[in-house]
Each structure stands twice: as structure tokens, then as C-alpha cells.
Backbone bond lengths (Angstrom), bond angles and torsions (degrees), N, CA, C in turn:
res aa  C-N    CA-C-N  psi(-1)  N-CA   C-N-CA  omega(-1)  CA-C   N-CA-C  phi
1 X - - - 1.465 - - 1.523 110.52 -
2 X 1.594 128.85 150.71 1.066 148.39 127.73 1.485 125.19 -23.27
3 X 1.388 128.78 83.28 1.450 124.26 -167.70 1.163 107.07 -129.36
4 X 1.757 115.50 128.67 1.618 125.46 -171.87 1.913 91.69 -117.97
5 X 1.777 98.91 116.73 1.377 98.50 172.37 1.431 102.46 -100.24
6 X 1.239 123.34 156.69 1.879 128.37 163.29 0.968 84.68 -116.55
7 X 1.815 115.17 148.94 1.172 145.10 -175.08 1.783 113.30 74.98
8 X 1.045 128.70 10.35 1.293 148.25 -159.31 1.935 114.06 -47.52
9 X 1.371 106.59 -22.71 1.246 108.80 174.51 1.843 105.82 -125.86
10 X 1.579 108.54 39.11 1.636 117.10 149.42 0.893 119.75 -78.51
11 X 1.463 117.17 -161.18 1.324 121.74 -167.92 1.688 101.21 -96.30
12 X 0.852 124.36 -52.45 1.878 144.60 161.29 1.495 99.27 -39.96
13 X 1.375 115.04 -67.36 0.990 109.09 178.95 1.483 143.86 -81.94
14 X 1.174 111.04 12.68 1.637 116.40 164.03 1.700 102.78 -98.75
15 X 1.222 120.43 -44.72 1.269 109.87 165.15 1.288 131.71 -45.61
16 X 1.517 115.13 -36.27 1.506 120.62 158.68 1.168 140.17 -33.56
17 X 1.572 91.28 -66.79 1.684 138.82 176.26 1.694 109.41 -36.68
18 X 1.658 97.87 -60.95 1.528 103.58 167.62 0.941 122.05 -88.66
19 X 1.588 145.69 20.35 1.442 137.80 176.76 1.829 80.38 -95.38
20 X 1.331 117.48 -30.63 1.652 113.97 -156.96 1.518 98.47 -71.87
21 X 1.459 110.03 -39.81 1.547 129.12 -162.79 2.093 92.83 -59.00
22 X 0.911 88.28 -51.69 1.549 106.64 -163.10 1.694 105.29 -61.87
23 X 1.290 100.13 -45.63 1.957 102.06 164.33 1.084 98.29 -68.88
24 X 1.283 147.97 20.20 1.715 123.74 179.42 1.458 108.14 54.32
25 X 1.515 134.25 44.98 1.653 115.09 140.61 1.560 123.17 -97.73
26 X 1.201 110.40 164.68 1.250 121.70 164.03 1.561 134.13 -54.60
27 X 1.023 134.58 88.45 1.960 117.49 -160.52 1.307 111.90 -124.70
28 X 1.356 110.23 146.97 1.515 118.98 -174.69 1.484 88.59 -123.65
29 X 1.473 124.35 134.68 1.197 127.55 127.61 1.553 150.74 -89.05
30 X 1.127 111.51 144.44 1.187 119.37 162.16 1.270 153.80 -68.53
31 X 1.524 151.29 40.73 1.427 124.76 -158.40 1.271 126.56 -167.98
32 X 1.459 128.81 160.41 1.294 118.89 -141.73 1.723 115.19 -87.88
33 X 1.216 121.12 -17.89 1.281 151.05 157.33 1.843 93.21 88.11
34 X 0.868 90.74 49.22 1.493 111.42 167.65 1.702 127.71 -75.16
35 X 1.113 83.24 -46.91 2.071 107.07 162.79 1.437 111.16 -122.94
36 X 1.344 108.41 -32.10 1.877 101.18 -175.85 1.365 97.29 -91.14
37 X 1.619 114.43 160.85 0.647 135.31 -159.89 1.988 111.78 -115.90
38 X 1.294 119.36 131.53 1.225 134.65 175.11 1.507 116.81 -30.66
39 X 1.340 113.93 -36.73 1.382 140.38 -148.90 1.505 90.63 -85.99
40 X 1.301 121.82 -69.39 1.086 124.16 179.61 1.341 121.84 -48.62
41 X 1.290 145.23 8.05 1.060 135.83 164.86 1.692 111.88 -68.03
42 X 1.085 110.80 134.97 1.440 107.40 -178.76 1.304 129.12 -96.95
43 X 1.349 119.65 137.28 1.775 107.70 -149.07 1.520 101.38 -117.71
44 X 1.707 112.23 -21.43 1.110 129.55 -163.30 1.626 103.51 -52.34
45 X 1.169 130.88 129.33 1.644 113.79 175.80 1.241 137.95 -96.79
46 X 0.996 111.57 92.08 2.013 125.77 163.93 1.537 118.17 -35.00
47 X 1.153 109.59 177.70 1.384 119.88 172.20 1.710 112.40 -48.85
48 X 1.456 101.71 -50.22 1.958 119.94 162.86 1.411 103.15 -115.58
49 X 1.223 106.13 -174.10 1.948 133.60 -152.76 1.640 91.80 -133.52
50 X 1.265 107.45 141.43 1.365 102.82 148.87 1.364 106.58 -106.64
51 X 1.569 91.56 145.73 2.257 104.56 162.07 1.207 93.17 -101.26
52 X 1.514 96.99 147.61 1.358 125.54 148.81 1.296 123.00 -128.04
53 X 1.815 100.99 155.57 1.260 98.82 -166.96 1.703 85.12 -149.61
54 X 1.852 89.78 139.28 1.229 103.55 179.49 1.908 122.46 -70.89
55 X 1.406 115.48 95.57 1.223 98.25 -175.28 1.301 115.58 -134.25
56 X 1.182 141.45 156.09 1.591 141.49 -172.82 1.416 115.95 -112.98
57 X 1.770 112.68 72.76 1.482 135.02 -170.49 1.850 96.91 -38.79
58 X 1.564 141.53 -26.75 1.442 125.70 161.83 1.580 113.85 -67.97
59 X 1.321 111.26 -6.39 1.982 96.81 -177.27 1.834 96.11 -121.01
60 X 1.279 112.22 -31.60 1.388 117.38 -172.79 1.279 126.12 -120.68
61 X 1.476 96.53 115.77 2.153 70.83 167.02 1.587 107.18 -143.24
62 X 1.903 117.35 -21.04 1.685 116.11 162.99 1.725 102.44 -41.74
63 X 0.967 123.18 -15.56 1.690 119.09 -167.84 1.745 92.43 -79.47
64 X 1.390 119.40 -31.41 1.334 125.96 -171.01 1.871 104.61 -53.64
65 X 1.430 106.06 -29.80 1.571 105.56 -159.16 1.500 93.81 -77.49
66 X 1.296 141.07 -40.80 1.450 136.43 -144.37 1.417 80.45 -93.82
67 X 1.818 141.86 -16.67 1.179 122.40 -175.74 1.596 121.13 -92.09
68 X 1.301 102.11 -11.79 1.209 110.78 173.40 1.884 110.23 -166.04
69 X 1.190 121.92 89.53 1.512 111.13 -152.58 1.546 113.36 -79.54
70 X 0.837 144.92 -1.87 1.568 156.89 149.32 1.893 123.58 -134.20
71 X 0.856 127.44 86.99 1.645 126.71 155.35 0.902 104.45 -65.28
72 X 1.913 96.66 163.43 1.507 115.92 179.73 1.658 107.04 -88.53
73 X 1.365 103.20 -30.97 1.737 134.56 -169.41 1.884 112.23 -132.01
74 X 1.300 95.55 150.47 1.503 107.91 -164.58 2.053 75.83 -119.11
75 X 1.376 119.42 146.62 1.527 115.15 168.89 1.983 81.58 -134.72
76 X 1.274 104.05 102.19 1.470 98.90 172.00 1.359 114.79 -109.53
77 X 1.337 110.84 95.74 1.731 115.19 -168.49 1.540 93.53 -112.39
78 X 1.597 134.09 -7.79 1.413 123.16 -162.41 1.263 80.29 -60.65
79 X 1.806 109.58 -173.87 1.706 127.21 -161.86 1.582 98.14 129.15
80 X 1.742 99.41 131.93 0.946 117.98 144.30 1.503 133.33 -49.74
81 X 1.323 151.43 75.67 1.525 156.23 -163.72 1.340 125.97 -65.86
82 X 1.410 130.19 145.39 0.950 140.31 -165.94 1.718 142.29 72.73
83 X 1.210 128.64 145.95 1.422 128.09 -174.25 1.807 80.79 -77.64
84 X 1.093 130.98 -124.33 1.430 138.50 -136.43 1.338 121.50 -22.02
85 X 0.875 112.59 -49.80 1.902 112.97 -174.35 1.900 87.80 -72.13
86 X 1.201 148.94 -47.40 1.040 161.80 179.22 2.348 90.98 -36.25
87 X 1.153 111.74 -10.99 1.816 94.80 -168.53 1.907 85.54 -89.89
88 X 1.753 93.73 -38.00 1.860 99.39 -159.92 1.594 113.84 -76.43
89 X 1.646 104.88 -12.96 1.522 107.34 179.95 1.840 119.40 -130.45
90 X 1.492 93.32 46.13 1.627 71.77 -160.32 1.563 103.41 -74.78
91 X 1.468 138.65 -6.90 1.747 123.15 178.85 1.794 99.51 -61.19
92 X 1.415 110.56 -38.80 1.610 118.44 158.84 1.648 121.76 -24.54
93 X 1.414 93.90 -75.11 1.368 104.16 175.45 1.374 134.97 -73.39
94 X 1.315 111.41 -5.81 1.825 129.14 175.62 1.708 93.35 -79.64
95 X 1.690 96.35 -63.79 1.319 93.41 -178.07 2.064 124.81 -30.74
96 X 1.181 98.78 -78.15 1.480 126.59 -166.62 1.500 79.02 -63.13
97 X 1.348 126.84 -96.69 1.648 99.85 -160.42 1.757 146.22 -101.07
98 X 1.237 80.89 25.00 1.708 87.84 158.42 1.697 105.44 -116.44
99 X 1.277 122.51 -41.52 1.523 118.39 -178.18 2.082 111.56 -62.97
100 X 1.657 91.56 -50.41 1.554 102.34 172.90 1.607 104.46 -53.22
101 X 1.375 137.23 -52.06 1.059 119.40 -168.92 1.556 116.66 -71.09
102 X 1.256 110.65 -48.27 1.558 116.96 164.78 1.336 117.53 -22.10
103 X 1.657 120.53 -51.31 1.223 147.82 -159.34 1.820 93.21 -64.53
104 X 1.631 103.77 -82.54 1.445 116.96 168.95 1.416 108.56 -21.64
105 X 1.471 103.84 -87.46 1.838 109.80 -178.49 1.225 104.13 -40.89
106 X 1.209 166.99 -116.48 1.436 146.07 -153.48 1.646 129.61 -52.16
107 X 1.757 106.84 0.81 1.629 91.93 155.17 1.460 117.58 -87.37
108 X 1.421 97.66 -17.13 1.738 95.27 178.23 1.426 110.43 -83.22
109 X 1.526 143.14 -27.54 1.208 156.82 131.27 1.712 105.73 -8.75
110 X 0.907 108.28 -68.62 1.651 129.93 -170.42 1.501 109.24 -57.64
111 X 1.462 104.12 -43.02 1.326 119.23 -160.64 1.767 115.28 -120.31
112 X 1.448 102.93 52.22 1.427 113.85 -169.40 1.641 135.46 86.72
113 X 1.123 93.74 -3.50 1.467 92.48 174.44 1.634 97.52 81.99
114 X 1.155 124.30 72.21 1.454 116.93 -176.63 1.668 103.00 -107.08
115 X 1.299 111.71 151.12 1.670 110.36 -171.60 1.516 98.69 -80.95
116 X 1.144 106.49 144.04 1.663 133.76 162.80 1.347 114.22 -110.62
117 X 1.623 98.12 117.32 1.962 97.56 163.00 1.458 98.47 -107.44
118 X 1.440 122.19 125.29 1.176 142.88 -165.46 1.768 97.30 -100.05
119 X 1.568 113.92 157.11 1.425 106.92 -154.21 1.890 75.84 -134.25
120 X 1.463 106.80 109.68 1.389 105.08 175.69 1.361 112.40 -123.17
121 X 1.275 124.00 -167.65 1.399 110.17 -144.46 2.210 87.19 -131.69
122 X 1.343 84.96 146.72 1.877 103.19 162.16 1.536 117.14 -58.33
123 X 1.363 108.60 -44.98 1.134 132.85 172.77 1.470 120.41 -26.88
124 X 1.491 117.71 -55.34 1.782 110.08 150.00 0.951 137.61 -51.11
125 X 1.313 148.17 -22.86 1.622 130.95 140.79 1.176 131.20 -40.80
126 X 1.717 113.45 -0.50 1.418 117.10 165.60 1.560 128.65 -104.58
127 X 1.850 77.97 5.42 2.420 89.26 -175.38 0.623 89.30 130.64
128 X 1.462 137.16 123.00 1.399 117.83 123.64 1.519 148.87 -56.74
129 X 1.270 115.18 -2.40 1.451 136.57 143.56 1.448 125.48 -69.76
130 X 1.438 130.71 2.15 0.867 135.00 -139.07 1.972 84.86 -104.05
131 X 1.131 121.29 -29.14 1.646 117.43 -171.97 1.661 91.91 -170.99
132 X 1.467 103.42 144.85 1.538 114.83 166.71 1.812 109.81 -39.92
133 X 1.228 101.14 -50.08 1.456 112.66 -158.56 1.767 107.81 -54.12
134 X 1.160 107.00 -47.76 1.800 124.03 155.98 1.377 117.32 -42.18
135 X 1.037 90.74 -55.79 1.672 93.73 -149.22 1.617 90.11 -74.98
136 X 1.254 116.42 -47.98 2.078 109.13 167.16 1.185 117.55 -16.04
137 X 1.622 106.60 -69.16 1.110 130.19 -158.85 1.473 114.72 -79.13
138 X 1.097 106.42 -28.14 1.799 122.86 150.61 1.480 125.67 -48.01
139 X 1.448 97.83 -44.64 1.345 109.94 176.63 1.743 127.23 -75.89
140 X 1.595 91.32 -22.11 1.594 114.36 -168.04 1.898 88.22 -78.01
141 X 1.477 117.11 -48.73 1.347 113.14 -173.91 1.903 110.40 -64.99
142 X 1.097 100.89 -53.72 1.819 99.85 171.34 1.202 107.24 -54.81
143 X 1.418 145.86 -40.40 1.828 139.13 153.11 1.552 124.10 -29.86
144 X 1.655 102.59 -41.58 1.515 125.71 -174.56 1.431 98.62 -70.04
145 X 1.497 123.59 -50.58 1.549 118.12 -173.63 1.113 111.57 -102.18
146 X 1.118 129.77 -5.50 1.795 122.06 154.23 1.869 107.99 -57.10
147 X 1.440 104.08 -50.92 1.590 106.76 179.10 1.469 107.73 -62.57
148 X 0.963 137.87 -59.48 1.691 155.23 149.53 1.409 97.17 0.56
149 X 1.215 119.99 -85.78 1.935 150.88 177.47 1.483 87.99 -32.63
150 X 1.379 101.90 -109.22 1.346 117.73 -163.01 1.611 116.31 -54.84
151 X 1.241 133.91 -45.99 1.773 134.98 -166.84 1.173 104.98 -110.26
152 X 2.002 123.07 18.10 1.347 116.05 166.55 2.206 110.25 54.45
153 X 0.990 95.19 7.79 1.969 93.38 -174.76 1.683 85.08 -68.03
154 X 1.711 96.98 122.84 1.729 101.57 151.46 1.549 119.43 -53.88
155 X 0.867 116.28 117.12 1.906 127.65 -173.06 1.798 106.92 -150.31
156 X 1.391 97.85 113.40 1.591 98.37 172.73 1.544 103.72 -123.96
157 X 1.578 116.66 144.31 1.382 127.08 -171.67 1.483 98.08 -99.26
158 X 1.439 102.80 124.08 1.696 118.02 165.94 1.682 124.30 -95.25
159 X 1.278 127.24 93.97 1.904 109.81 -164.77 1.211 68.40 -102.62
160 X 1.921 98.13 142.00 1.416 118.04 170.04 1.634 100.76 -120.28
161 X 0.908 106.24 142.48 1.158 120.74 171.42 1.736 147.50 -88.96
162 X 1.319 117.11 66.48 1.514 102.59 -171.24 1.452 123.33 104.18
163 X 1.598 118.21 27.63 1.301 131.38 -145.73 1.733 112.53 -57.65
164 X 0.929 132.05 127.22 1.699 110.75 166.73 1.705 116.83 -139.78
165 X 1.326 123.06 152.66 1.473 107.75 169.54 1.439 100.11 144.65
166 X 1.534 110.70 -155.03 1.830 109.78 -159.21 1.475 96.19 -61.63
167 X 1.452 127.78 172.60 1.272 151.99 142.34 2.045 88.02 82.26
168 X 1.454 117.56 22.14 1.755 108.39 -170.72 2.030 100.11 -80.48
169 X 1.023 114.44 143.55 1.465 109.82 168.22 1.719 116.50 -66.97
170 X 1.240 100.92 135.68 1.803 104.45 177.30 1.648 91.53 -120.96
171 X 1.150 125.28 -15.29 1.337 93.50 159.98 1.640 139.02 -125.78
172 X 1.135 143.51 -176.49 1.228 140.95 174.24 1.607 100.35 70.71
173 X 1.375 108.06 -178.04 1.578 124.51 -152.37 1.218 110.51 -78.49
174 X 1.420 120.49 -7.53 1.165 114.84 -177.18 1.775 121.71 -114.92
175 X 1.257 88.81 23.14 1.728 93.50 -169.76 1.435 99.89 -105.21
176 X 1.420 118.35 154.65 1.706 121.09 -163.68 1.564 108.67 -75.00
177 X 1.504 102.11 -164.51 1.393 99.23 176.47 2.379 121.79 -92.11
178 X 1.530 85.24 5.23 1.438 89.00 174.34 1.543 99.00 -95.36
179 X 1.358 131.03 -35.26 1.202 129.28 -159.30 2.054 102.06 -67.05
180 X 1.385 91.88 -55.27 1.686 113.68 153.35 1.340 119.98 -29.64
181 X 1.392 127.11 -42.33 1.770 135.66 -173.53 1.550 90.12 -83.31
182 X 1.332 98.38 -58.79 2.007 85.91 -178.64 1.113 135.81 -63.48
183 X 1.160 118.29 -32.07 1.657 134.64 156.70 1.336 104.35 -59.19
184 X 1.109 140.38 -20.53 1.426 126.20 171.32 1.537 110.61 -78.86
185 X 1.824 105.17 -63.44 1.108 125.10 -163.13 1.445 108.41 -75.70
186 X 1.913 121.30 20.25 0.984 123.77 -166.17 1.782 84.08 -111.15
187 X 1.450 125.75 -51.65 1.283 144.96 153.82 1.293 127.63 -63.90
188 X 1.232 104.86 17.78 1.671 106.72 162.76 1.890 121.92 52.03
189 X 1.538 85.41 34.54 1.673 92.25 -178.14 1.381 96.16 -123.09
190 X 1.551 96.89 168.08 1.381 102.63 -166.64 1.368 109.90 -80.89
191 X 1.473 129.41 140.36 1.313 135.31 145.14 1.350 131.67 -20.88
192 X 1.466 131.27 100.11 1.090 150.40 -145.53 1.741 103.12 -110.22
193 X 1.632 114.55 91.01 1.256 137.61 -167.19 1.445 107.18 -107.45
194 X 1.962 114.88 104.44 1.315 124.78 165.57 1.647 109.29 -50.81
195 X 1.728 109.41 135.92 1.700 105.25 134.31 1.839 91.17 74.52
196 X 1.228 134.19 -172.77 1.487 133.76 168.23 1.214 113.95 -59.60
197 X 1.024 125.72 -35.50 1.876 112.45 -175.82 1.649 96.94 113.73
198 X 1.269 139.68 -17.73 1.233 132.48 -167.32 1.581 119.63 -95.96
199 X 1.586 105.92 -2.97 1.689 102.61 168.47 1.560 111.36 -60.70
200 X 1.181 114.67 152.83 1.323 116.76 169.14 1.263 147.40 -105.98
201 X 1.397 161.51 140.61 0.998 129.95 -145.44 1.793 97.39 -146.47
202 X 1.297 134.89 149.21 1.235 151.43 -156.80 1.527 93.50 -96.75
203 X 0.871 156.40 34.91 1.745 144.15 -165.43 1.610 101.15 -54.19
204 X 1.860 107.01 123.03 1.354 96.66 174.66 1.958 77.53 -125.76
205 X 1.349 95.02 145.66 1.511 118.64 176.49 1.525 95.41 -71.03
206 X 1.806 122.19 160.13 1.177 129.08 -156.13 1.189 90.84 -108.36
207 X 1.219 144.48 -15.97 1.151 132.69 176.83 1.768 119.46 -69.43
208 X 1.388 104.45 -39.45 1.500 130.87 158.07 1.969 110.11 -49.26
209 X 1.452 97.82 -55.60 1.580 86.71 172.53 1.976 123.05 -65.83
210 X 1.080 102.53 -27.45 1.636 100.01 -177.29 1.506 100.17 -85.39
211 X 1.733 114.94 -19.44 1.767 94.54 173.39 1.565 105.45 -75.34
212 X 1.343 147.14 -11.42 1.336 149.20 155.50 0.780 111.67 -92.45
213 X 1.523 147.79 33.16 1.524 137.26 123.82 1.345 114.35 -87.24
214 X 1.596 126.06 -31.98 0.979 141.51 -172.57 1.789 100.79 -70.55
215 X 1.426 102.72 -55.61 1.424 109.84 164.57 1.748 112.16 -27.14
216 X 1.436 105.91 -81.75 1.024 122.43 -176.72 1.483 129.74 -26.43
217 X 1.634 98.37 -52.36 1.950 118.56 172.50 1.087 110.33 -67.97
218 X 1.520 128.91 -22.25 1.369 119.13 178.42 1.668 101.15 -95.43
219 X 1.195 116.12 -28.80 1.480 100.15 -160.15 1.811 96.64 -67.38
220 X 1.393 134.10 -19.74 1.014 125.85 -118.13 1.753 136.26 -26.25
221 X 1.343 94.73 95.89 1.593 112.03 -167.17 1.640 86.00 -103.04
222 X 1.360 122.94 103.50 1.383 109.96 -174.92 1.588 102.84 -101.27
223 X 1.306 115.15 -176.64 1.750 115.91 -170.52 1.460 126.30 57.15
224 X 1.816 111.97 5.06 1.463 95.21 146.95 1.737 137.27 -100.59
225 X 1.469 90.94 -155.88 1.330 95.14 -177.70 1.555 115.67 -126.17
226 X 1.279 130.66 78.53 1.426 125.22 -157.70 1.627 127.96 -90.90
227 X 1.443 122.37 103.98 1.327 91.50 -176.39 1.317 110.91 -95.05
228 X 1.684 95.14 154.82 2.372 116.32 -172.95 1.623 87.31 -114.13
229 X 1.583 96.81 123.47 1.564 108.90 172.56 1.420 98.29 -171.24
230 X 1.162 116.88 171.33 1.582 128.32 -170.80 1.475 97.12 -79.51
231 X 1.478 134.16 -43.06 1.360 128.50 -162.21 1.602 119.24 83.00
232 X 1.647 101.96 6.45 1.474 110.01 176.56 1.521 121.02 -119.20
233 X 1.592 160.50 -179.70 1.125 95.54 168.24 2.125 65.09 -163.20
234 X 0.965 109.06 177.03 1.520 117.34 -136.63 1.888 91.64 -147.36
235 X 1.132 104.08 132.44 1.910 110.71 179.00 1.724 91.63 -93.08
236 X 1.666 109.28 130.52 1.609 87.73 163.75 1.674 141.00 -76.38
237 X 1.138 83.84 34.47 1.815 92.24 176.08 1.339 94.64 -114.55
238 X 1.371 132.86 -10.13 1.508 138.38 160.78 1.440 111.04 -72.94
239 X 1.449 113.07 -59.63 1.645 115.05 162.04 1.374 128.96 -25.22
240 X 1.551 98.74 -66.24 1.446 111.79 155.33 1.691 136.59 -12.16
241 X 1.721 74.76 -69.60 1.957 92.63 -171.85 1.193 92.58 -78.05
242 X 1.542 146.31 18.46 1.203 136.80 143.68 1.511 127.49 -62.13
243 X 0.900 108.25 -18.79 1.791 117.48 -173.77 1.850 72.38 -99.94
244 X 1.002 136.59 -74.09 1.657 125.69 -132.52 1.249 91.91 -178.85
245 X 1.450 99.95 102.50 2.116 82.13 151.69 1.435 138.19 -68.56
246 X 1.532 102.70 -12.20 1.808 90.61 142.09 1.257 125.25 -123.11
247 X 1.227 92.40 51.02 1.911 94.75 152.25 1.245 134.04 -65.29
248 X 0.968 149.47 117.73 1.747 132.35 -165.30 1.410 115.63 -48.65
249 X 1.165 127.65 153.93 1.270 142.21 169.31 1.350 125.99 -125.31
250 X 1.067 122.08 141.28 1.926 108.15 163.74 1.726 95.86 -133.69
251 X 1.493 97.67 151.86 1.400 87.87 -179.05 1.747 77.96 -129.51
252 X 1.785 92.44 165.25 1.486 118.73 -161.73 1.491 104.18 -143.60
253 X 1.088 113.48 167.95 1.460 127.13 -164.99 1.380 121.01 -52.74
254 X 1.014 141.26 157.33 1.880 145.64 -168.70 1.645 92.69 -84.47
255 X 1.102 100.20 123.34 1.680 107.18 167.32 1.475 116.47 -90.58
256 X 1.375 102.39 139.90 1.761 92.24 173.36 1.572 127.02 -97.98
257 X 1.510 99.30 135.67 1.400 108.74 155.60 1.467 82.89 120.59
258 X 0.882 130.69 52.71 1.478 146.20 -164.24 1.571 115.80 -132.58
259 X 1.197 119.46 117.76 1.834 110.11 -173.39 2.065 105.39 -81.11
260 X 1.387 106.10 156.61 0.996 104.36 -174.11 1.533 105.32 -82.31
261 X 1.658 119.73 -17.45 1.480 108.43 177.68 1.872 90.05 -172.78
262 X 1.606 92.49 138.17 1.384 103.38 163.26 1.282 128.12 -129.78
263 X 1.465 140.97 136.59 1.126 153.07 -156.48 1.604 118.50 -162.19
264 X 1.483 95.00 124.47 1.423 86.14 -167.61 1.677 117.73 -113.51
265 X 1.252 113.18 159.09 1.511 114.26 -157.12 1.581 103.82 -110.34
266 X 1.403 116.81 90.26 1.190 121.50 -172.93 1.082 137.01 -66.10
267 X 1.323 135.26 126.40 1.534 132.42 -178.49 1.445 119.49 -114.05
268 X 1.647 95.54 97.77 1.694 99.93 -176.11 1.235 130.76 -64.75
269 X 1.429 126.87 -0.03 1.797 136.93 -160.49 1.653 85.86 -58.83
270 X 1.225 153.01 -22.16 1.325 153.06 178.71 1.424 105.07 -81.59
271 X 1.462 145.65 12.37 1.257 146.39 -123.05 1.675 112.51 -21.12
272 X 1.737 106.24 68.20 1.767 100.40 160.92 1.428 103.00 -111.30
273 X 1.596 97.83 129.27 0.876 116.79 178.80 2.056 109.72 -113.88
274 X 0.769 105.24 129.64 1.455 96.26 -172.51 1.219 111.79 -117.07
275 X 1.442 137.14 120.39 1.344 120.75 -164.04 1.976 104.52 -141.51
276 X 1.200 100.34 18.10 1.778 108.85 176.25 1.774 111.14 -76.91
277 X 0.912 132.58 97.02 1.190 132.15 159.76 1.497 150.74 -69.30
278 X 1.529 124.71 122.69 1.091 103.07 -157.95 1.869 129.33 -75.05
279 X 0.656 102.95 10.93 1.820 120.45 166.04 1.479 116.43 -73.10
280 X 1.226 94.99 -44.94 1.640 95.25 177.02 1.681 109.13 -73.43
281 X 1.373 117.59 -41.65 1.393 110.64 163.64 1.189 137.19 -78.30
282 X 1.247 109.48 11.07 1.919 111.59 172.04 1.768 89.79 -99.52
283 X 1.659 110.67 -41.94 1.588 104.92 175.91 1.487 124.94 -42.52
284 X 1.572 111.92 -44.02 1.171 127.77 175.41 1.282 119.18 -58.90
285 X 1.551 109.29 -41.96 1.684 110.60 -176.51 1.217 96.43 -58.19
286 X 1.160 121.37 -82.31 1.707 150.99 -178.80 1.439 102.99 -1.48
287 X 1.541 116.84 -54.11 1.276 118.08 -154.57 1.757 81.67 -89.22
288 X 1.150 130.18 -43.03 1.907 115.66 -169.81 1.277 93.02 -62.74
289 X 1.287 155.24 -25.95 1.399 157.13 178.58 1.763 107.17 -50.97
């Protein structure tokens, strides 16, 4: 198949990129390398290549047709990331993912009605008022079923939950709180624990999320709403005692707009089954350490 990813050199999305490479499809990416990184482009050669092309899906997207002029699949995971930096930039984050998605959903509109799996976030079961960064991405999913509703465009919403694994950022403001444990515990500093330590968090491994996108493009069951998460879900003072329960710790102030626990309630009729756990991958780091 013909496959156009946005966000193509993220963290989600390079893992994608090569699960697609590896089935033998064709893929074009998308993205502004704004958060992804250059590096990640993958050069290694598969059956096909991916291109990339530097583009900024909020100012451009007719540029999308000469890069790939019909797909079979739209993989729209670009997005601005994260709740915190999301308080200091939200005209940022309106832009990139409610305007960027808008953009997408009516080039595929325009250009045959091409399916979109939209990459939405866990993060709304906590408000969508709850932080800019939500409420975008809130907005990007109500965009998905307005087009859905009214212009019939195949569009299914993916909230992932808690992403972690190869190609994850450990540094700068936008990398999670595992990428954060390794970057510490990579530098021999202590583990830096928001608020009590007892919110919880769903960690689904990324390899688990691209087998439910992949799910998704084949099933094509269009007009839902699916959530990809482990179905297990971990306190970060449990995370923690993954490196060592006496590893040092410091804990620091409660951030806002932050859920006290997420867990997601899986629905296999797509048969995803996700069964990677995150214990076994902090074990794994630990020991390459």
C-alpha cells in the first residue's frame, strides 16, 4: 500500500514508519522536525524507502499531493506533545493540532476521500479543559467526526495511552516521565517524582501501539473511537522501584492539569491484544546500563 504518515520522524512515528517498511509498503512522510528528530529518519533499506519531506501540515498541505498523490491510508500522529509546555504555548498548540489536523482532514476530503487514522490522546478522560494540550487534541478528535458525519471521510480516532520505548525522547521538555527516569538513572541522579508518587499511569509499549494502528488500517472499521493502552497501569513510585527501590528519589511539586490515574479499558473486537510490559523494559534497560 500507499502510506502518508504526519509526524514521521516522532517517536510513534518512526516506529511506525518501519513496522510499514518491513511489510513492504510504500511511505511518504510528513513533518516539521520540530520535536522529531533528523536522526530518525530511516535509511536502512527494506523492500521500499521512505521519503521525507520537510513540511509544516498548519501552513501546508497542497504540497502533500506532489509528495504522495493518492494513499491508501492517512497515519496522522503529527501534534504538538505534551500537557506542560502545552500552559506556555497553547496559540502553538491550536495551531499544529487543531489547524494541522483540519488541514489533513480536508486534503484527504479534496483528494478522494482517503481514510485517516487520527492519533488522539488518553488525556481526555481527565477534561478537556483540564490543559491546552487536551483540549487541542480534543478538538482534533471532534474535527475527525464532524468530517466522518457530514463528508462521509473514513476517519477512525486512536487515544494512546502512555507511550514508551525505542526512538522515546530523554531529553528536553517534551519527553515523558520514563524518558526522564533514564536520563537520570543514566547520570546517576536521583529520580525526580511529581506530587506523592501515587498517580497512575497506563504505560503501553510502542510497539503494542503500531500493532493497533496496523490493526486499525486493516480492519477498516471507520467512525470509531479506539482506545491502545496496556490495560494495566503502574503508580509512579512503582515505576520508580523499577530501577531500585533504593535508588534515590526527590519528589517535587504537583503539576497542573495532570490526571490522578489513567487506565484504559480495552476493546479487542479489532483482535489487539497488547501484552508488552513495562517491567520487562526498564529490566532490559538496566541490564544494557
Amino acid at each position: 500500500m500507499n502510506i502518508l504518515v504526519t509526524g514521521g520522524v516522532g517517536f510513534i512515528g518512526t516506529n511506525l514508519i518501519k513496522r510499514l517498511l518491513e511489510d513492504g509498503h510504500t511511505v511518504v512522510s510528513l513533518d516539521n522536525y520540530s520535536t522529531g528528530k533528523r536522526e530518525n529518519e530511516l535509511k536502512k533499506l527494506y523492500v521500499n524507502i521512505c521519503k521525507y519531506f520537510d513540511v509544516d501540515i498548519s501552513e501546508v498541505t497542497e504540497y502533500a499531493y506532489f509528495c504522495m498523490k493518492k494513499p491508501d491510508v492517512i497515519f496522522h500522529l503529527a501534534a504538538l506533545p505534551r500537557i506542560q509546555p502545552s500552559f506556555e504555548t497553547p496559540t502553538e498548540s491550536f495551531k499544529t493540532n487543531v489547524l494541522g489536523t483540519m488541514n489533513i482532514l480536508e486534503w484527504a476530503r479534496k483528494n478522494g476521500n482517503i481514510p485517516v487514522i487520527y492519533a488522539g490522546s488518553s488525556s481526555t478522560h481527565g477534561g478537556v479543559y483540564s490543559n491546552p494540550y487536551t483540549h487541542t487534541k480534543w478538538q482534533g478528535e471532534e474535527l475527525c467526526k464532524m468530517y466522518n458525519k457530514i463528508y462521509d471521510l473514513p476517519v477512525t480516532i486512536c487515544r494512546f495511552y502512555n507511550v514508551y520505548g525505542p526512538y522515546q525522547l530523554v531529553e528536553g521538555e517534551y519527553c515523558t516521565v520514563l524518558g526522564i527516569f533514564e536520563r537520570q538513572y543514566k547520570s546517576k541522579k536521583p529520580l525526580t517524582i511529581t506530587w506523592d508518587g501515587e498517580q497512575k499511569r497506563d504505560f503501553t509499549h510502542v510497539q503494542d501501539i503500531v500493532d493497533g494502528l496496523i490493526l486499525t488500517s486493516e480492519s477498516k472499521s471507520w467512525g470509531l473511537t479506539i482506545e491502545l493502552g496496556r490495560g494495566v497501569n503502574y503508580s509512579i513510585n512503582e515505576l520508580a522501584d523499577m530501577f531500585g527501590k533504593d535508588y534515590p528519589r526527590e519528589y517535587i511539586d504537583k503539576r497542573p492539569g495532570e490526571m490522578r490515574s489513567t487506565l484504559c479499558d480495552i476493546d479487542h473486537h479489532l483482535g489487539y491484544h497488547p501484552f508488552r510490559d513495562i517491567k520487562d523494559y526498564i529490566k532490559s534497560y538496566i541490564l544494557r546500563k
